[in-house]
N, C-alpha and C positions, 0 to 999 in steps of 0.2 A: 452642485454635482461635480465630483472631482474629472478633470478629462483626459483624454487616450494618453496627451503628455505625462501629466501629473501619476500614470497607472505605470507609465515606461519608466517614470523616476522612482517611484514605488517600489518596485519589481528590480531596478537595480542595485539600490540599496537594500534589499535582502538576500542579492545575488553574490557570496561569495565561496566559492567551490575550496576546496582541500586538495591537498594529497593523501595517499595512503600513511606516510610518514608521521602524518597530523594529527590522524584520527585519534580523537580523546583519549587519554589514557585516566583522569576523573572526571569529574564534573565541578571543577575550578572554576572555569571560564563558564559554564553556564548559570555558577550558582554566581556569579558578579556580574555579569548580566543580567540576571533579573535582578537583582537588588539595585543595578542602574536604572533599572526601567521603572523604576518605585512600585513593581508589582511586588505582593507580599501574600503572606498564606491567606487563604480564604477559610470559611468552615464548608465548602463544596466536598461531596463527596469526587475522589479522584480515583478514576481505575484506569490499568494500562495493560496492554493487549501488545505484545510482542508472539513470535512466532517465524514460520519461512514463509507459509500462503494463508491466505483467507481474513489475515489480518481484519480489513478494510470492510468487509462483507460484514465481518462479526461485531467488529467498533461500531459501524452503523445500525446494525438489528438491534444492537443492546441499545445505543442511543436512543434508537426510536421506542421501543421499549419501556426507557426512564422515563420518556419522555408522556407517555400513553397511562403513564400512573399520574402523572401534573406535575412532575418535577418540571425545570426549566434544565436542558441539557444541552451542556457542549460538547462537542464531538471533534476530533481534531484527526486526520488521515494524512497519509501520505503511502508513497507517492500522488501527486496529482494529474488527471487524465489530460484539461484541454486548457483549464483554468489556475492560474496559480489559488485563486481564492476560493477553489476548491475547497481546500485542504481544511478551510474553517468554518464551520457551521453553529448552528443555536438553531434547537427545537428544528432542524433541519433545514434550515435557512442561511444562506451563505453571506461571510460578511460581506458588507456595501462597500463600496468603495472608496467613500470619504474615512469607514473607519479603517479602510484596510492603508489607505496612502497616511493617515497620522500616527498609526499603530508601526508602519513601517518606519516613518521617518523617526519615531521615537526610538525604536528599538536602532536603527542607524546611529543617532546621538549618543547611545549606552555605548555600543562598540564601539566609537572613536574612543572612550574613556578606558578599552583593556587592555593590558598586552599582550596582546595574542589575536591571531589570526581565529575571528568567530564567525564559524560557517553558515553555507545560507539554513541545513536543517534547526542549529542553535538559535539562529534570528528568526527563523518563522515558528519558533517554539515557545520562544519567549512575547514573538507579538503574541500567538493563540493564548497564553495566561493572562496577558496585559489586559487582551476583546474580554476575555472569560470573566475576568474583575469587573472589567468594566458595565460588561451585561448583567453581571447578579446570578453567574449561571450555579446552580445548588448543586449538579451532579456532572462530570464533566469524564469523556473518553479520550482517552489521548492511546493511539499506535504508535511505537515506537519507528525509527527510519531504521539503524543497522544496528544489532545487537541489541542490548540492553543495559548491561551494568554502567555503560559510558554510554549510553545513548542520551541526548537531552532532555527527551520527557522525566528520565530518571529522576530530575530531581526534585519531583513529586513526591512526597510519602502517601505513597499509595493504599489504598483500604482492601484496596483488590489485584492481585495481578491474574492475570489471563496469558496463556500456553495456547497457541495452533500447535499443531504437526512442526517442528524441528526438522530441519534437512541441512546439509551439508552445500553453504550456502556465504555469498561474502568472505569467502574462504583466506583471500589477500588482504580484506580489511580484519578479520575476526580470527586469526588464528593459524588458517593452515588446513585444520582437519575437523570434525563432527563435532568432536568432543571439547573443542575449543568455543568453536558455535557456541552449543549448548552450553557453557561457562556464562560468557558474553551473556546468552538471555536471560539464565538465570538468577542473573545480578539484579533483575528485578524486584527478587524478592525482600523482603523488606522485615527489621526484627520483628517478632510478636506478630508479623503481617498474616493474611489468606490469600491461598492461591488456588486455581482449580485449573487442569490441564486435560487436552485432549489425550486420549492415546499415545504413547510416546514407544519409539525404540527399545529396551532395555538399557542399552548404552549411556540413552538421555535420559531415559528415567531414575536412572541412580544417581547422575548429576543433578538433576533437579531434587531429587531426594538428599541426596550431602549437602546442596548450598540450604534447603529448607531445615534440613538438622543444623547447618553448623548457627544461623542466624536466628533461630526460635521460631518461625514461620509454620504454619498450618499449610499443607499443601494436599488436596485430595484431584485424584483421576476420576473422569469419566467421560461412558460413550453417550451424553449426551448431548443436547443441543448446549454451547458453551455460554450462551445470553440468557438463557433459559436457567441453567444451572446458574450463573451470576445474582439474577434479580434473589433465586429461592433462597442461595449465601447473603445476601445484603439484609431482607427480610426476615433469617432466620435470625440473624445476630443485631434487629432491632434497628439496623439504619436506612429501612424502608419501611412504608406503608402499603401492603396491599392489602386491599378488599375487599378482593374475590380471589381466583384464580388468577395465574399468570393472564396476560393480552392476548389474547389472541388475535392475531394480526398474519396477511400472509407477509415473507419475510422482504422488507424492501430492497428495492433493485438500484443498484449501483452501475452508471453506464460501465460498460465494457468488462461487466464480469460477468458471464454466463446470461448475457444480454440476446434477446432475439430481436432480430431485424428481417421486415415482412414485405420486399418489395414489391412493388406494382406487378412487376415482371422477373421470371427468372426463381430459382426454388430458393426459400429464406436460408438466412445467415445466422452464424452463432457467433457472439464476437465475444472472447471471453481472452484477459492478459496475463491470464496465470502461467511462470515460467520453471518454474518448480518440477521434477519427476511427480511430488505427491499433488496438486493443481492438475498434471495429464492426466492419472488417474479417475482425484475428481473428475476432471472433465467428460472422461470417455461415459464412466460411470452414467453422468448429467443422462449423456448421447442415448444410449443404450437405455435407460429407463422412459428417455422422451420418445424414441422410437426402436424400430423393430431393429436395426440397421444391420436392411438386408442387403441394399444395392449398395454402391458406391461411395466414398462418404469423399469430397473434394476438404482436406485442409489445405489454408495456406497458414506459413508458420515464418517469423521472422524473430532474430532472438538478438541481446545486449552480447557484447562481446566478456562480459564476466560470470553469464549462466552457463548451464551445462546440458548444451541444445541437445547431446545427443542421449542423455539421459530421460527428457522430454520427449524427442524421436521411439526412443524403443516403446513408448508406453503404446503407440500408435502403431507401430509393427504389426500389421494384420492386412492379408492379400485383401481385402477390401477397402484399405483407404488407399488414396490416392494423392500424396502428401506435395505442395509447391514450397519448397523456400524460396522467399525471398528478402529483401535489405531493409532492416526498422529506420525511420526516420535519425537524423541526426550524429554525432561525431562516434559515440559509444556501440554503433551497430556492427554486428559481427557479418562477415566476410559471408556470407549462402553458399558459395564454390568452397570455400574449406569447410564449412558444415557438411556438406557435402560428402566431400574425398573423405573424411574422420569418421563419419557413420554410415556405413555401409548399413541398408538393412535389410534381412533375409525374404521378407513376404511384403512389404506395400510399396508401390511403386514412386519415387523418387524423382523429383528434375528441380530444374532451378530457372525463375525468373524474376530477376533481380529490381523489376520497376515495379510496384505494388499496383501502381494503378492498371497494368498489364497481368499482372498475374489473379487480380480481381476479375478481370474480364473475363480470361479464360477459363477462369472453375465456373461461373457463372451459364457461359453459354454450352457446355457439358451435360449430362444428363443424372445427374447426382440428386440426392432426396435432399442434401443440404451441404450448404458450404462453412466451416468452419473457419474463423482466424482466429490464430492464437500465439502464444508464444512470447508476447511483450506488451505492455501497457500504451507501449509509442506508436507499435501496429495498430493496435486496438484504435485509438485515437485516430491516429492517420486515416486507417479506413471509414470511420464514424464520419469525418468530415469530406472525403470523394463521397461519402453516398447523400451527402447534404442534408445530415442530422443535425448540423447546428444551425443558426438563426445567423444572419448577417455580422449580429453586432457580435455573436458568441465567437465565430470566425476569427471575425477582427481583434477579439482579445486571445485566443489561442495562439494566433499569428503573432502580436506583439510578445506573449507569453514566451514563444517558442524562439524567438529571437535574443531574448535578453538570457537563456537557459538553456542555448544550446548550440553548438560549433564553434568557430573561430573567438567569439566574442567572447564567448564563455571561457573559453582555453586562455586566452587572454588576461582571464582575472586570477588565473593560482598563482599561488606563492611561489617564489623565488625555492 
C-alpha cells in the first residue's frame, strides 16, 4: 500500500503549472508524451466532452451509462474537487493509489525525455490513457481541461465528440472573445468524425458548423439529454449494443454539483461549483423547480479571479436572495470587495464576508428555506469539508492535495 509520502511524490511529479504564453499551440508535446510512456492506440471506444459548464456531470452519466450496458468504462474529469485521483475512474472506481503513484512516476520519466515544458493537465492525461491501457477499459470518457483543439485529450481520435453550452470563457488562454472560445472547442472535431451539441448561440453554432464542414464531420443539435443522445449515436452506427431501451438510471451525483446537504440542524444546503452565467441559470432553474422560492434564499458565492462573477451575480438579481461574497480557497481567488464595488445589483441584497467559515455561519442561523454555495469548485470543496463530509483519511488527502496544487508552492514551479 503506497503511503502519504509516496502520494506527496506522486502529486509532485504531475504538478507542473504553465503560463499563459505556454499554452499549447499543437499537440507536439502530448502526442511524445504518450509515445514515451509506451501507451499506444487501444481498439476502446473514445469520446470527448468539451464545452464551458456541465462538462463533468455529463462525462459521468454517459460513463455510467456505458457502463450499465457491461462495457468496462473509463471516465476521466477534471477539474478535481478534494482528491487529485478524482479525476480517474473505471466502472466508477477511482484509481488506487499504487496505480496512480507508478502511473505518475512513469509519466515523470516521459517528461524528462521532452523538450518542453509538459504540464500538469498533459501528465495527468497521459497517466489516465497509460491506467486505461492498462485496465482493458473498451469505452473510455475523457473532458477536456481548456479548449479543445490543443487541449490534451485531443489527441485521441475520437468516435464521438460532445458540445455543452459554449460561453465566453478562458478568454486570456483561448483567444480574447466567444468566437475564439468556440474555435478552440471546436477543434475537437475530427475528419469523417460525429458530433452531437447542446443548444448553441447562433454565433457558435456556425462555428461549429464551418469547422464540421471544413473537416467532413457529421455534427447534429439537440435539446435533449446529451448521454442519452450519445449512447442512441453509438448504437445507431453499430459500435454499441443495446438490448432494450436506453438505462434507465436516476442521473448520478457528483460531489459539489447541484449536491444537497441535510444537516442535523439549521435549513439544508445546495452546494453546487458551477461559475459560468449559463451554470447560474441552471442553477436557479434546479432552485425554483425544487421549491416554491418564496421566502428568502441565503447564497454564499466566492469566484476564481479569471471568471466573470458579475455575469453569475446578475443571474441571482431578484429582491428575494440575499447574496454573501466571500474569498475561494487558495492563490487564484478573486478579491469579494472588488466583486463587490464592479457589480452593483439593482434588487438582492449584497455584503461581504470574506472568511468562509463565518459567512457559512451566518446564512445558516438566518431564516432562509435554504442556503446555497456556489460560484467555484474550491468553495464547493472548502465548504464540503467545514461541514465534515469527508472521512479522516479523505481530509488528509485533500490537505496533502491542496498543498502540492496550490499557493506559494505552486507559484514556485512555472517557468522562468
Amino acid at each position: 500500500m503506497s503511503s502519504p509520502a509516496s502520494l506527496q511524490t506522486a502529486l509532485k511529479q504531475l504538478c507542473q503549472p504553465v503560463r499563459r504564453r505556454e499554452y499549447p499551440h499543437s499537440l507536439a508535446t502530448m502526442r511524445a508524451l504518450r509515445a514515451a510512456t509506451g501507451e499506444s492506440r487501444r481498439n476502446a471506444l473514445e469520446i470527448v466532452v468539451t464545452g464551458s459548464s456541465g462538462k463533468s456531470s455529463l462525462s459521468h452519466r454517459l460513463a455510467t451509462l456505458l457502463q450499465a450496458t457491461g462495457l468496462r468504462c473509463g471516465c476521466y474529469l477534471s477539474p478535481h474537487l478534494h482528491s487529485f485521483r478524482e479525476r480517474f475512474l473505471l466502472n466508477g472506481q477511482r484509481i488506487d493509489l499504487p496505480a496512480f503513484c507508478e502511473g505518475a512516476a512513469l509519466v515523470a520519466a516521459a517528461a524528462d525525455k521532452i523538450p518542453a515544458t509538459v504540464s500538469s493537465f498533459e501528465r495527468s492525461t497521459a497517466l489516465t490513457l497509460w491506467w486505461f491501457q492498462q485496465r482493458e477499459a473498451q469505452t473510455v470518457v475523457l473532458e477536456t481541461g481548456i479548449g479543445g483543439r490543443f487541449d490534451a485529450v485531443n489527441v485521441v481520435d475520437n468516435c464521438l465528440a460532445l458540445f455543452t453550452r459554449i460561453e465566453e470563457e478562458h478568454t486570456q488562454w483561448l483567444g480574447g472573445d466567444l468566437a475564439s472560445v468556440a474555435w478552440h472547442k471546436a477543434g475537437i472535431l475530427k475528419p469523417g468524425g460525429h458530433a452531437i451539441s447542446a443548444p448553441q448561440t447562433p454565433e457558435v453554432a456556425a462555428i461549429l458548423q464551418e469547422e464540421a464542414g471544413r473537416v467532413g464531420a457529421e455534427l447534429q443539435f439537440t435539446d435533449l439529454d446529451l448521454a442519452d443522445a450519445a449512447l442512441v449515436n453509438l448504437a445507431d452506427r453499430g459500435l454499441l449494443h443495446l438490448t432494450s431501451d436506453l438505462p434507465k438510471m436516476p442521473l448520478p451525483a457528483l460531489p459539489g454539483r447541484l449536491e444537497t446537504v441535510t444537516p442535523a440542524c439549521g435549513p439544508p444546503l445546495l452546494i453546487d461549483g458551477g461559475h459560468t452565467a449559463e451554470a447560474a441559470r441552471h442553477l436557479r432553474k434546479y432552485i425554483e423547480r425544487e421549491s416554491d422560492f418564496g421566502g428568502e434564499l441565503r447564497l454564499i458565492a466566492a469566484f476564481l479571479a479569471d471568471k466573470d462573477a458579475c455575469a453569475w451575480l446578475k443571474v441571482f438579481d431578484d429582491p428575494r436572495c440575499h447574496i454573501t461574497l466571500t474569498r475561494a480557497p487558495g492563490h487564484r481567488a478573486a478579491d469579494p470587495q472588488r466583486i463587490s464595488a464592479a457589480c452593483r445589483l439593482a434588487r438582492a441584497r449584497l455584503d461581504v464576508v470574506p472568511d468562509v467559515g463565518d459567512a457559512l455561519r451566518l446564512a445558516r442561523q438566518g431564516d432562509a428555506q435554504a442556503v446555497v454555495v456556489s460560484g467555484s469548485l474550491r468553495l464547493a470543496a472548502h465548504v464540503r469539508e467545514l461541514l465534515g463530509l469527508l472521512s479522516e483519511e479523505e481530509l488528509a488527502e485533500a490537505r496533502l492535495t491542496a498543498s502540492v496544487f496550490r499557493g506559494a508552492a505552486y507559484l514556485s514551479r512555472l517557468p522562468d
